[in-house]
FIKOLZA-1660 file (N, C-alpha, C; in steps of 0.1 Angstrom, whole numbers, plus 5000, padded with zeros to 4 digits):
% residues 194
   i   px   py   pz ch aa at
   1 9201 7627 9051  A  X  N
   1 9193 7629 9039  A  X CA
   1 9196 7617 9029  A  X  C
   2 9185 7614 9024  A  X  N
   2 9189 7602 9018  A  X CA
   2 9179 7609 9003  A  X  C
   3 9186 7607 8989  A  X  N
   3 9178 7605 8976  A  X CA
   3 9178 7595 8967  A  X  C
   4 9162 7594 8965  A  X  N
   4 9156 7585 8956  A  X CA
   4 9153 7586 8945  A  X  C
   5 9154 7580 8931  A  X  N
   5 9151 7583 8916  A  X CA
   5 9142 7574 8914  A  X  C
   6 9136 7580 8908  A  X  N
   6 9121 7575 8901  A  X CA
   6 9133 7562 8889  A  X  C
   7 9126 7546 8898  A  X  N
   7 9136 7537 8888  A  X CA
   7 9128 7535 8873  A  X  C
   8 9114 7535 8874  A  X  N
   8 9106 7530 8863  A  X CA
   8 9114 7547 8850  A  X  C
   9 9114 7555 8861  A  X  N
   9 9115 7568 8848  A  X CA
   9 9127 7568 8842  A  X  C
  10 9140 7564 8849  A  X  N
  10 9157 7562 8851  A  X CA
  10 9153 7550 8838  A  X  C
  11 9149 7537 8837  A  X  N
  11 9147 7526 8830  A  X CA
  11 9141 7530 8817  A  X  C
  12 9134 7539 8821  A  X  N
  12 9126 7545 8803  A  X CA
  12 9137 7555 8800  A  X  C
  13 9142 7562 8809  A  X  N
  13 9152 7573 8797  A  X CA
  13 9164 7567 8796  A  X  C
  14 9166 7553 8798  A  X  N
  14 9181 7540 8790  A  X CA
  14 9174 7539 8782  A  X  C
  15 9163 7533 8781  A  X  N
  15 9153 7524 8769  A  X CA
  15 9154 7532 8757  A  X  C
  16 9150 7544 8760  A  X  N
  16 9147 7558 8750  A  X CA
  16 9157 7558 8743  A  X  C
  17 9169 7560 8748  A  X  N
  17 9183 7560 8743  A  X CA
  17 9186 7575 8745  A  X  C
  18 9179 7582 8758  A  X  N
  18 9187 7598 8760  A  X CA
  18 9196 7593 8770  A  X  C
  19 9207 7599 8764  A  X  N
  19 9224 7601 8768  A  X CA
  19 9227 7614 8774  A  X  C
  20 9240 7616 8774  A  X  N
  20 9247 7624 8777  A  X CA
  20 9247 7633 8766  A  X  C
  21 9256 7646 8772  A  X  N
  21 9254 7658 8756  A  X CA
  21 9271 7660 8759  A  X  C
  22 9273 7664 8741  A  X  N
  22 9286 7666 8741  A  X CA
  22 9285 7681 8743  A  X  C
  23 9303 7687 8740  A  X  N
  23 9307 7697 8742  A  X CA
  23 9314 7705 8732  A  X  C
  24 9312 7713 8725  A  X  N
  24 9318 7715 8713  A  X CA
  24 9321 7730 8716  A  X  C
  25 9335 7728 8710  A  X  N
  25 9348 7737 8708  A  X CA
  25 9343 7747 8701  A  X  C
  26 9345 7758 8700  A  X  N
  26 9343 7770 8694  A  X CA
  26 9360 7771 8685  A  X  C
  27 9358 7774 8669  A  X  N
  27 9369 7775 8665  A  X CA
  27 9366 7784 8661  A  X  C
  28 9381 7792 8659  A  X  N
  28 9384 7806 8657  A  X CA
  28 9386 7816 8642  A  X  C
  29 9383 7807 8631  A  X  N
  29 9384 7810 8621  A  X CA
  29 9370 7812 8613  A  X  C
  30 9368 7827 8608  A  X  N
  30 9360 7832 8605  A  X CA
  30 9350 7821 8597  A  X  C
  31 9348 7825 8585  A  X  N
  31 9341 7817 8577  A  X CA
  31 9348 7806 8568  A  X  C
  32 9350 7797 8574  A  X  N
  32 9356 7787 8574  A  X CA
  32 9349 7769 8571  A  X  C
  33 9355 7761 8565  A  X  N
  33 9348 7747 8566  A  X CA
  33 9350 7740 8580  A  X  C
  34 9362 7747 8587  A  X  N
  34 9361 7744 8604  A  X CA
  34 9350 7746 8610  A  X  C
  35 9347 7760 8609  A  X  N
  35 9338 7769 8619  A  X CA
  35 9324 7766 8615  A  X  C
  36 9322 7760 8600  A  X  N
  36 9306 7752 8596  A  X CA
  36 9306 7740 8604  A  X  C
  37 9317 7732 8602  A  X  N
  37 9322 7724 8616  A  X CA
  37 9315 7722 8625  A  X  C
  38 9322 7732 8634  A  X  N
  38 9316 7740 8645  A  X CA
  38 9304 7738 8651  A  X  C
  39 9299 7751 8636  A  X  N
  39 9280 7748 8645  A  X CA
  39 9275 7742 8639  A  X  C
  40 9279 7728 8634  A  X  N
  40 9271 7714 8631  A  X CA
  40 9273 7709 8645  A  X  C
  41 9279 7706 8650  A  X  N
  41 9283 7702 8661  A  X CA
  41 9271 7710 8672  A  X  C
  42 9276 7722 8675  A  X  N
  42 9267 7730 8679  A  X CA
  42 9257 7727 8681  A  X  C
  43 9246 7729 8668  A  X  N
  43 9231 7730 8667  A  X CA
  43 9226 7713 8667  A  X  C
  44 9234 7703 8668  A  X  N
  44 9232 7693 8663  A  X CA
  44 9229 7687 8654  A  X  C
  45 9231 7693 8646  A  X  N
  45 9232 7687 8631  A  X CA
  45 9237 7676 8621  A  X  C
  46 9240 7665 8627  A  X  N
  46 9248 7654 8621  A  X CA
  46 9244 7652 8613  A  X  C
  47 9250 7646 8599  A  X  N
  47 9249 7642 8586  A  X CA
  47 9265 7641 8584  A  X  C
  48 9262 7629 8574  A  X  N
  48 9276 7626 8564  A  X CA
  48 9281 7642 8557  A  X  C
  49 9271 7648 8554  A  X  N
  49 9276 7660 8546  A  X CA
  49 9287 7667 8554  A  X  C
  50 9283 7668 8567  A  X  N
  50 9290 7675 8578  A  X CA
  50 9300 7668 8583  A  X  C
  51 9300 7660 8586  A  X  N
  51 9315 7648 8590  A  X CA
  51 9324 7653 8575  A  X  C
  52 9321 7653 8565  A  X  N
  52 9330 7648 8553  A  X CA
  52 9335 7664 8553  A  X  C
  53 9327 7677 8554  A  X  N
  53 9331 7688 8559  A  X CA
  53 9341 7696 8568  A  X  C
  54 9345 7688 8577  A  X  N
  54 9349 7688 8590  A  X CA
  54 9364 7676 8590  A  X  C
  55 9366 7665 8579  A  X  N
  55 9373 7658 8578  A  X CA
  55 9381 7669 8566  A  X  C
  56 9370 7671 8557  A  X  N
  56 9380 7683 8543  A  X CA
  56 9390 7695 8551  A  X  C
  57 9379 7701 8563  A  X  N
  57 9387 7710 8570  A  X CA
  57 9403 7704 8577  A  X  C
  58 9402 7693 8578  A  X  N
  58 9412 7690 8587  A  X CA
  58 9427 7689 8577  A  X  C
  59 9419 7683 8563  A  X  N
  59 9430 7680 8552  A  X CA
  59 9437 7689 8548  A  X  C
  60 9429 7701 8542  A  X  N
  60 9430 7708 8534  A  X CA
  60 9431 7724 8540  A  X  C
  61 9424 7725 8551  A  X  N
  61 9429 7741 8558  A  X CA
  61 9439 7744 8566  A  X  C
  62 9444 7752 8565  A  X  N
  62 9456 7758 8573  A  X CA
  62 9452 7762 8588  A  X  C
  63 9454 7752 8594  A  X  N
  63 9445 7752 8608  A  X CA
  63 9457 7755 8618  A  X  C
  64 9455 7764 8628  A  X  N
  64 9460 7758 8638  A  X CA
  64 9462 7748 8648  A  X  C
  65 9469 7748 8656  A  X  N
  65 9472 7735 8664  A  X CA
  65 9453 7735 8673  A  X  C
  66 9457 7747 8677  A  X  N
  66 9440 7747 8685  A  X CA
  66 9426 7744 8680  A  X  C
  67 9425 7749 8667  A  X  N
  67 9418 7750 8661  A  X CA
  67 9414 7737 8653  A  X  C
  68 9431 7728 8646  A  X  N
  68 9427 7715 8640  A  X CA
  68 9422 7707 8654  A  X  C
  69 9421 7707 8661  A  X  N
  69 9418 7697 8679  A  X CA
  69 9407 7698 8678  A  X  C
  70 9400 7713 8681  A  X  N
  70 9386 7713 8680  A  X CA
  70 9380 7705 8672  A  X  C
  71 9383 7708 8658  A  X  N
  71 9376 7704 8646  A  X CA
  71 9377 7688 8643  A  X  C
  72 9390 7680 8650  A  X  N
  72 9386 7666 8657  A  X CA
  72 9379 7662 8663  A  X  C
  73 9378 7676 8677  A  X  N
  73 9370 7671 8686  A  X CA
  73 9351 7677 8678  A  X  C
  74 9352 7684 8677  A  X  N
  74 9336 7687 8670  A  X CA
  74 9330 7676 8657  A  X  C
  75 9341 7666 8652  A  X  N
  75 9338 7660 8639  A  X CA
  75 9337 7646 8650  A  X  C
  76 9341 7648 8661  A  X  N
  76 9339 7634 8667  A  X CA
  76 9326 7639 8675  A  X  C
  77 9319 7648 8674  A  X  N
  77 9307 7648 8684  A  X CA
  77 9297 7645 8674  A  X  C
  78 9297 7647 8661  A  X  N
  78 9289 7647 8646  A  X CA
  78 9287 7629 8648  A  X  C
  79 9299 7622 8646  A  X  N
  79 9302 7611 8645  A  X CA
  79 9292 7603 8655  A  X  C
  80 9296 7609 8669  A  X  N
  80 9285 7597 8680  A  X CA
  80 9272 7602 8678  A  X  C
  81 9269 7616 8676  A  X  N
  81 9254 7615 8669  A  X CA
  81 9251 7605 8663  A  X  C
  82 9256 7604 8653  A  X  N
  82 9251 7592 8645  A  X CA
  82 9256 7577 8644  A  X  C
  83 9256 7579 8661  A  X  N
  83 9262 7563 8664  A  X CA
  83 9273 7557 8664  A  X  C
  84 9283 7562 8661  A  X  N
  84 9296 7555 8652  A  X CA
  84 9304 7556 8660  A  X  C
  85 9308 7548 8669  A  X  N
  85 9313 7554 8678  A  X CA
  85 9330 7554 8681  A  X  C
  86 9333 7541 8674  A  X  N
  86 9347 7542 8668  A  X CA
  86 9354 7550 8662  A  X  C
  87 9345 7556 8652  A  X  N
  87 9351 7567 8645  A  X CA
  87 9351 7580 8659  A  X  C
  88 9335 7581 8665  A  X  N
  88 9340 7595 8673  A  X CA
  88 9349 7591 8684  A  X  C
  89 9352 7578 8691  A  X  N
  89 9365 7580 8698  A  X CA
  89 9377 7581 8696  A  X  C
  90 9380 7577 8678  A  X  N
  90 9391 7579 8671  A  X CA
  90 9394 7593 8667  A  X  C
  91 9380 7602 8666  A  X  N
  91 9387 7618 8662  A  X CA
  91 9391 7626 8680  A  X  C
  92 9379 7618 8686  A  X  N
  92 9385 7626 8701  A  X CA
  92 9401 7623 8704  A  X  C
  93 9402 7611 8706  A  X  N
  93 9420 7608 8704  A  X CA
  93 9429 7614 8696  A  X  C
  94 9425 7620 8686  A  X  N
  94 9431 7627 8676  A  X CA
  94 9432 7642 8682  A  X  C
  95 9422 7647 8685  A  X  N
  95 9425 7658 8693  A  X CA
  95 9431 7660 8703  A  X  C
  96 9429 7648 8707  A  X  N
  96 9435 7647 8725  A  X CA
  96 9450 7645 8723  A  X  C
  97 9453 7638 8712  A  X  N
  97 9471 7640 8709  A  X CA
  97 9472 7653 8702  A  X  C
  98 9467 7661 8697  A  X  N
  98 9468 7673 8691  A  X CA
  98 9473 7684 8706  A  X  C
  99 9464 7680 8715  A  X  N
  99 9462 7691 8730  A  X CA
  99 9457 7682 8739  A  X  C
 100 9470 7678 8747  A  X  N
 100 9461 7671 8759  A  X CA
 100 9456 7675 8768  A  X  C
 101 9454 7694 8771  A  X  N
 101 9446 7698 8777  A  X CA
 101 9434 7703 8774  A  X  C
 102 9428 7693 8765  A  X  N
 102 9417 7696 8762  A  X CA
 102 9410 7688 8765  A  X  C
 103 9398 7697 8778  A  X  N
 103 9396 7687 8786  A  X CA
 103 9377 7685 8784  A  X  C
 104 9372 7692 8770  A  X  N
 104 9362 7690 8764  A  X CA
 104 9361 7673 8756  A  X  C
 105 9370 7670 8753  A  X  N
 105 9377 7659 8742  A  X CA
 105 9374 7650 8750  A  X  C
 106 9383 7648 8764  A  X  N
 106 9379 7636 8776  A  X CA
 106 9364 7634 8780  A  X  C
 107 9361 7650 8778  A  X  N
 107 9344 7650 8787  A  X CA
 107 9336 7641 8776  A  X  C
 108 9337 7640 8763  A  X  N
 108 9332 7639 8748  A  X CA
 108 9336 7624 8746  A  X  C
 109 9346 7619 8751  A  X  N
 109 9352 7603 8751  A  X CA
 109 9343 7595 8759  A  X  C
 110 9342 7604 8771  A  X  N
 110 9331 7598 8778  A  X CA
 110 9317 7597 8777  A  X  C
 111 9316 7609 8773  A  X  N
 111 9297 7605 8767  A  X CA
 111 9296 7594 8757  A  X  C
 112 9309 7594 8745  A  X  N
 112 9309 7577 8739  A  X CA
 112 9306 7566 8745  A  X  C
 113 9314 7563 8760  A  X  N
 113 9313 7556 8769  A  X CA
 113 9303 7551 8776  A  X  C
 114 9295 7564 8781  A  X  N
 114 9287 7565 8784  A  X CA
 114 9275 7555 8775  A  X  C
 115 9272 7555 8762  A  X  N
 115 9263 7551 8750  A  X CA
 115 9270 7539 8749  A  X  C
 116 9279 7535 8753  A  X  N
 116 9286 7519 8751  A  X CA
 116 9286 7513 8766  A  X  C
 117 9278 7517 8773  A  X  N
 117 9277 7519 8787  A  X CA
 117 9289 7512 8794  A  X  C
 118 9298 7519 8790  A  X  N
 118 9310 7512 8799  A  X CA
 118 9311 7525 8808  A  X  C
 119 9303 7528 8821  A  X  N
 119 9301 7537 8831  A  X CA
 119 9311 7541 8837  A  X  C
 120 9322 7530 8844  A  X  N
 120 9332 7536 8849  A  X CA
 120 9341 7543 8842  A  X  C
 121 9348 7533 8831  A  X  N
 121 9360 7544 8821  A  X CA
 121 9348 7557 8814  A  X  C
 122 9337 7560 8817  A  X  N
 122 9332 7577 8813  A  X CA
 122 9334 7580 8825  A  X  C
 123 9336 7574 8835  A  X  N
 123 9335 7588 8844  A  X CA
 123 9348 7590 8853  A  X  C
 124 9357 7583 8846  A  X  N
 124 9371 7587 8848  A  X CA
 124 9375 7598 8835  A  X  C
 125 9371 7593 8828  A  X  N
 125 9374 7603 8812  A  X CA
 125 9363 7614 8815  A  X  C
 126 9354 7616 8822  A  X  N
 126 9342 7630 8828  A  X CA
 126 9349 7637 8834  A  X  C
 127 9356 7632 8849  A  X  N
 127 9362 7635 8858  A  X CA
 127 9381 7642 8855  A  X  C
 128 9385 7637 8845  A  X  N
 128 9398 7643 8840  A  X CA
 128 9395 7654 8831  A  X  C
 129 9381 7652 8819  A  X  N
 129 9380 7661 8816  A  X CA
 129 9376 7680 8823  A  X  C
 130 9368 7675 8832  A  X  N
 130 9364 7686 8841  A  X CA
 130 9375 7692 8846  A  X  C
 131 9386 7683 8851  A  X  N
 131 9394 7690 8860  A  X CA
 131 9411 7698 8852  A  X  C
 132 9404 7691 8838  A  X  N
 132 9411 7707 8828  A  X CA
 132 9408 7714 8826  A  X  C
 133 9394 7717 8824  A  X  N
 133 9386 7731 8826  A  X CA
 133 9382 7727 8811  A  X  C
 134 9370 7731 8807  A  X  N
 134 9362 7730 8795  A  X CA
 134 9358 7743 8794  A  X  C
 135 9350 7739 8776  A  X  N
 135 9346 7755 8774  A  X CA
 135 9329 7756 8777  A  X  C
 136 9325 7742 8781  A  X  N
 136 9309 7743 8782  A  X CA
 136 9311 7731 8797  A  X  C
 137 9315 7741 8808  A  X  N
 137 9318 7732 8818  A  X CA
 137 9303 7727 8821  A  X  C
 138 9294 7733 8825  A  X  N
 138 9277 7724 8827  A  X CA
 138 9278 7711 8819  A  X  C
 139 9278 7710 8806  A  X  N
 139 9280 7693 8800  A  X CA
 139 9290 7685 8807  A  X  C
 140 9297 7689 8812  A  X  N
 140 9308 7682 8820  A  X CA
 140 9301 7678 8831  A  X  C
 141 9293 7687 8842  A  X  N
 141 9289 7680 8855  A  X CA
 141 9279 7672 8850  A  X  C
 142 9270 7675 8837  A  X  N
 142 9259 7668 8839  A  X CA
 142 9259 7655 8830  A  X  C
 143 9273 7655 8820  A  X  N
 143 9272 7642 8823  A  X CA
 143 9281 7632 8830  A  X  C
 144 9288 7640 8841  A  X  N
 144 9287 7631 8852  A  X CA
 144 9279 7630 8860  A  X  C
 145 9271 7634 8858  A  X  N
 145 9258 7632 8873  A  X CA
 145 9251 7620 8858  A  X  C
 146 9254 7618 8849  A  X  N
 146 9242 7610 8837  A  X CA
 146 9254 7595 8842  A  X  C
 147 9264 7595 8843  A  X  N
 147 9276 7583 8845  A  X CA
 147 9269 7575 8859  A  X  C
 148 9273 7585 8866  A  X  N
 148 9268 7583 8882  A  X CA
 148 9256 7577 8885  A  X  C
 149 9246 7585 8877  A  X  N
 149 9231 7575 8879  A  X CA
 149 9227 7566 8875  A  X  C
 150 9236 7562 8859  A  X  N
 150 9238 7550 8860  A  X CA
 150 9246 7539 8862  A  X  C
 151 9251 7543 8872  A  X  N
 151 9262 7533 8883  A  X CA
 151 9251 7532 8894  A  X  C
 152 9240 7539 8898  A  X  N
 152 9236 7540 8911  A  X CA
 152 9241 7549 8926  A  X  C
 153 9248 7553 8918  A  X  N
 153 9251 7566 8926  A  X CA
 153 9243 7581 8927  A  X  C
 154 9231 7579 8932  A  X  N
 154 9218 7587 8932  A  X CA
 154 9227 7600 8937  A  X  C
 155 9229 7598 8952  A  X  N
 155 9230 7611 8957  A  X CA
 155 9246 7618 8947  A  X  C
 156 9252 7613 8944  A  X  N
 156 9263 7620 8935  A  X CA
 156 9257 7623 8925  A  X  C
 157 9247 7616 8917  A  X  N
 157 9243 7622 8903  A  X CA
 157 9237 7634 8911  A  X  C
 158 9230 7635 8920  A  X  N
 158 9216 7643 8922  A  X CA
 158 9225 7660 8925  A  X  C
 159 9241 7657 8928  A  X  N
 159 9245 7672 8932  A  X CA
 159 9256 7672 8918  A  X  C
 160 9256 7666 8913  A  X  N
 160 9261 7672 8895  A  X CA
 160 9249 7676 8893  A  X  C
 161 9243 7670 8886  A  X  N
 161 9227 7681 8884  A  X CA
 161 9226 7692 8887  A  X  C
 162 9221 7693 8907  A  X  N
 162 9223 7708 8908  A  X CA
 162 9233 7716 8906  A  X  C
 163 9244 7710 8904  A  X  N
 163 9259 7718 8901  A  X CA
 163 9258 7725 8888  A  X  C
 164 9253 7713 8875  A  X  N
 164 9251 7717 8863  A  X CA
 164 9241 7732 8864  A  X  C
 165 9230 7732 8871  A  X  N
 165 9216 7740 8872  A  X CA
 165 9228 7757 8876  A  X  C
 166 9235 7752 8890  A  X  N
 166 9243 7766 8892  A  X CA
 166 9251 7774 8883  A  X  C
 167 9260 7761 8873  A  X  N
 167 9262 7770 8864  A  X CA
 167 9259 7777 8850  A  X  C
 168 9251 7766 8847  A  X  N
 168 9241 7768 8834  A  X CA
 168 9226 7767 8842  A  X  C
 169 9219 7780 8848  A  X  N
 169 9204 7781 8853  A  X CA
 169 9193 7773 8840  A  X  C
 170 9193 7773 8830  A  X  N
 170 9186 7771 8818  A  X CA
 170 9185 7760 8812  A  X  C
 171 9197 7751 8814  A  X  N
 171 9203 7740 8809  A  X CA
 171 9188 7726 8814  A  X  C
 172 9181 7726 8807  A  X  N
 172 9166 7722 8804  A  X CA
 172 9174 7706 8807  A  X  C
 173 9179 7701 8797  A  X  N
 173 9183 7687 8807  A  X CA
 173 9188 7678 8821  A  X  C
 174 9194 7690 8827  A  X  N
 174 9194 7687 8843  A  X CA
 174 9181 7688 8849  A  X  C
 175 9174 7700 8847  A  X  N
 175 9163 7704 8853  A  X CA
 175 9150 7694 8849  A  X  C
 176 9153 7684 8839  A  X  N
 176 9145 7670 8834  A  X CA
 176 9147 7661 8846  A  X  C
 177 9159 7658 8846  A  X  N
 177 9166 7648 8854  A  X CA
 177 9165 7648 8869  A  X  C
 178 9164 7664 8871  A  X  N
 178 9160 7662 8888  A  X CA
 178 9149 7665 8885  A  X  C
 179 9137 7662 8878  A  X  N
 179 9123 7658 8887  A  X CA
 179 9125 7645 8890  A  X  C
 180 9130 7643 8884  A  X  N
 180 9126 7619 8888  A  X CA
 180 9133 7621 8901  A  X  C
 181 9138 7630 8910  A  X  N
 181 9146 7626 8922  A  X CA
 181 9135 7629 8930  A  X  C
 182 9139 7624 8941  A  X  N
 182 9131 7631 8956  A  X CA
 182 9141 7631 8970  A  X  C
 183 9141 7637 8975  A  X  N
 183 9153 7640 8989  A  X CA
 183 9141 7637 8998  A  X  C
 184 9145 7630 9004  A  X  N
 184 9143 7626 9016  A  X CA
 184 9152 7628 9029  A  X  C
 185 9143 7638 9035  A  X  N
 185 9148 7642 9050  A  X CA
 185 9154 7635 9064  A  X  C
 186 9161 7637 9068  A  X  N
 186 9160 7625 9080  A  X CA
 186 9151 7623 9090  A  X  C
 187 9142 7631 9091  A  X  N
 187 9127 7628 9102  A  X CA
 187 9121 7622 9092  A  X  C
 188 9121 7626 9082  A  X  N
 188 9109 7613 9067  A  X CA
 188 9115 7601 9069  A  X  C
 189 9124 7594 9072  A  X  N
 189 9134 7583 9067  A  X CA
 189 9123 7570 9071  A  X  C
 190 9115 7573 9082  A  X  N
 190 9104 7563 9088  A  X CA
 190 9092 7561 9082  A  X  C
 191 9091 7570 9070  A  X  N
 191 9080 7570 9063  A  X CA
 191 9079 7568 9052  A  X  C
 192 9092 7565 9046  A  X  N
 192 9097 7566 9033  A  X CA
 192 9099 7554 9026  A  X  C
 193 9092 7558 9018  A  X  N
 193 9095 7538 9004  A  X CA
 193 9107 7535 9005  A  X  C
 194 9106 7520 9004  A  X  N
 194 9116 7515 8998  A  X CA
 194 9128 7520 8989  A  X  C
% end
């Protein structure tokens, strides 16, 4: 079986600038400047208001060890929203020394990577994240299957994708990404484009 990706479609969604999706930490503190945090991160919400939010939470609340990590790692997902990407590799590191089994933080380093297209160091930082276990493991396979396809590794992106679909059915961005594919059978192989 051999698979093919639509290159004209692969070349328009780099151009576009659709990336990878982060992963953000669920913090455990009620009504909190962490947990606004949170679902800025969440809902995708970047703004300065929210970074500066999420930096006051870090100063100023009585956080736990788990809880201040998150709130690194969610203030660094705010941060690459809005491009910055120094700053969000600097709060993922921050978390990642807070808990180095936080293996959302690696997956989240690498979608940085991924947007600075340094493909291989994301999908070693994808690939360590995953195999800590995350709390939104689907963003993990799918954006390693987003690393992979753009390395050219079709048939490896094409089974993170379905991987992503098995665990998150819903997850509308994998289910994007595999139409541009096509599987090609081994009796097709003689009839098949370039």
């Amino acid at each position: 079986m051999r698979i093919q990706i639509l290159s004209l479609a692969c070349a328009t969604w780099i151009a576009l600038g659709m990336t990878a999706t982060t992963a953000q930490i669920l913090v455990s503190i009620g009504n909190s400047r962490a947990r606004s945090c949170y679902l800025g991160a969440k809902n995708g919400f970047a703004s300065d208001d929210l970074i500066k939010l999420c930096s006051s939470s870090l100063e100023e609340e009585n956080l736990s060890a788990k809880d201040r990590a998150a709130t690194y790692d969610n203030r660094g997902i705010l941060e690459n929203s809005l491009g910055r990407f120094d700053q969000a590799l600097a709060s993922f590191n921050a978390a990642i020394a807070i808990d180095a089994s936080l293996g959302d933080a690696y997956v989240n380093r690498g979608t940085v990577m991924i947007r600075q297209k340094k493909y291989e160091n994301a999908l070693a930082e994808i690939d360590k994240g995953i195999g800590l276990g995350m709390a939104f493991l689907h963003i993990g396979y799918y954006n390693r299957a987003v690393a992979e396809e753009l390395l050219g590794r079709y048939r490896d992106a094409y089974y993170d994708y379905m991987h992503t679909l098995e665990i998150e059915p819903n997850f509308a961005a994998a289910r994007e990404r595999l139409k541009l594919f096509r599987v090609i059978h081994p009796g097709e192989m003689a009839n098949a484009p370039p």
